[in-house]
N, C-alpha and C positions, 0 to 999 in steps of 0.2 A: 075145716081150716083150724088151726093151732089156736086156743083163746087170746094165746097173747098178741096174734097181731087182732084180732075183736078186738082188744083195749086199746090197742094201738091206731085202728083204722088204718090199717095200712095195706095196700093193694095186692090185687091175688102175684102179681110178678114177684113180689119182694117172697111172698109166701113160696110159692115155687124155687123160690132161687137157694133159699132156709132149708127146705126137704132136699135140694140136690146136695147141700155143703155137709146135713145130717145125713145120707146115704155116704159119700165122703168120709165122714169120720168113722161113720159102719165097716166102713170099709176096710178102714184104717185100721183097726181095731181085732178085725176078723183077719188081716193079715198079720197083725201081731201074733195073733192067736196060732197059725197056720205057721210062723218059720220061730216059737222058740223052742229054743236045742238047736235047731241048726248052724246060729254062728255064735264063736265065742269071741267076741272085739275087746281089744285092747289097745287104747290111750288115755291119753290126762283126763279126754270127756267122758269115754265111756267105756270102763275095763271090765263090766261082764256080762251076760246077759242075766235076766231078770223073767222069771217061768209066773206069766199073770194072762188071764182073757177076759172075756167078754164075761163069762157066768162068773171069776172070782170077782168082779166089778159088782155086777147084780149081785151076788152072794153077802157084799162086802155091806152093799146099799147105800151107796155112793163113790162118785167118780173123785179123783182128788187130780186136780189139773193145773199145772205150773204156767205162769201169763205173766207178762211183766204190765205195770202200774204205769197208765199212760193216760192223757189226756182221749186215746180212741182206741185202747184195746179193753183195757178196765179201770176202771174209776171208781170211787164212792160220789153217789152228788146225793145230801141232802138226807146221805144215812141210807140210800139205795145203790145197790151195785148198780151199775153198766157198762158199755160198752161194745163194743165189733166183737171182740174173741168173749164176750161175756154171754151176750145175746148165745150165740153158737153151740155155747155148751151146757149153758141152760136150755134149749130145744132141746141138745142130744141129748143131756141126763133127763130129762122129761120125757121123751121118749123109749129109752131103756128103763124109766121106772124106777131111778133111782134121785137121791139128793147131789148137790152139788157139791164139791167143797173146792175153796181157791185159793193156791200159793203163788203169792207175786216173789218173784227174785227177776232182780237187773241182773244181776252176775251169772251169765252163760255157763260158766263152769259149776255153777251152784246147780243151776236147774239142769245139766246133766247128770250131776251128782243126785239130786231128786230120783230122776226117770231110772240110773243106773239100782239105786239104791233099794225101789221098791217104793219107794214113801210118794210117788205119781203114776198115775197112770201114763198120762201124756203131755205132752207139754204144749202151749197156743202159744208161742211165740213166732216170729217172721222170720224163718233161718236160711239163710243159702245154704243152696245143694250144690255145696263140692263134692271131690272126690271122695277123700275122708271119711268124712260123713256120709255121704252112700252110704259106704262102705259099713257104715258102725251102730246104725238107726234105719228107722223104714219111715217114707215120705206120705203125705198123703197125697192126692191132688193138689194142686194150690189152690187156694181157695183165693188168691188173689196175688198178681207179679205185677213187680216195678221195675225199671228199669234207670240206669243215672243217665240226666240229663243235666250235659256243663254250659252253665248258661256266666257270659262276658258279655265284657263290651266293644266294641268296635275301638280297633285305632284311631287315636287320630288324626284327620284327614286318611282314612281306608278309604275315599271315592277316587285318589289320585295314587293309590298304590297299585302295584300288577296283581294278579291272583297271585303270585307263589311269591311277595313279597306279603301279601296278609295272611298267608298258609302259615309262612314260617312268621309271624307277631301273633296271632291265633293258637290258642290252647286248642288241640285238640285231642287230646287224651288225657284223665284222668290222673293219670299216675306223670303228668309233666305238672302237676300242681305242685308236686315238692319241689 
C-alpha cells in the first residue's frame, strides 16, 4: 500500500480506487506518447501539437501539471498543498519517480496555452468533452462526471394546476434560464 494513505489511515477501497485513477493517467500519458505527429490542431486553444512522453517527463524529473486553485482541486492549508486533483498527481509523479511541480491558471485559454506551448505536461482541470476539443486534445478516463441538475420551486398553488399547466410555469431546460 502507498505510504501516504499509512499516514492517512485510510481504507484499502480509497487505495484501490488511487491505483485505478494512476493507471488512468498511465494511460493518458502513453497515449499521448502514441498519436504525437499525428494531428496538427488548430484554434485559439490549441494551435499545434507539442512532441513530449512519458521518458522526456522522467528524463526531465518532474511532471509540471496545470490545476486551477480551488477550495477541492488544490489548495494551500497551513503552508501544505492539497486537494482532489493534488492528491492524484502526487501519487502519479510518486509513482513515475519523479517531483511534482504545479501551475494554477483559472484562465482556460492560459492553461491551453501552457499544454500547447510545452511549459505542461497535462492539465487536472474538469473540462467538457465537446467536439472541438475531441478533436484537439486526448481525454483520459474521467475520473469523475456530473451532470446539471435545475433545481425551483413549485408554483404557487401547483396542487390545483393541470400537469401541462405546471409543465409550461416549470423550468425545464437549462438554456430557458435566460
Amino acid at each position: 500500500m502507498h505510504p501516504f494513505f499509512h499516514r492517512e489511515n485510510r481504507c484499502l477501497t480509497n487505495t484501490t480506487i488511487l491505483e485505478k485513477v494512476i493507471i488512468i493517467i498511465i494511460i493518458f500519458l502513453e497515449a499521448i506518447t502514441a498519436s504525437v505527429g499525428k494531428k496538427q490542431v488548430s484554434s485559439p486553444e490549441i494551435a499545434s501539437s507539442v512532441n513530449f512522453d512519458l521518458d522526456s517527463v522522467r528524463h526531465r524529473g518532474r511532471l509540471i501539471a496545470v490545476t486551477d486553485y480551488n477550495s477541492t482541486n488544490y489548495f494551500i492549508y497551513r503552508g501544505e498543498p492539497m486537494g482532489f486533483h493534488y492528491e492524484l498527481l502526487k501519487a502519479f509523479a510518486d509513482h513515475i519517480g519523479v517531483d511534482l511541480e504545479i501551475v494554477t491558471e483559472k484562465d482556460l485559454n492560459n492553461a491551453f496555452m501552457y499544454l500547447n506551448d510545452g511549459k505542461a505536461d497535462l492539465l487536472a482541470i474538469g473540462l467538457t468533452v465537446n467536439g472541438t476539443r475531441r478533436n484537439q486534445i486526448l481525454f483520459s478516463d474521467p475520473v469523475y462526471q456530473t451532470r446539471q441538475v435545475l433545481v425551483q420551486r413549485k408554483p404557487q398553488q401547483w396542487q390545483s394546476l393541470t400537469k401541462d399547466d405546471l409543465n409550461r410555469k416549470l423550468i425545464r431546460n437549462q438554456l430557458d434560464l435566460a
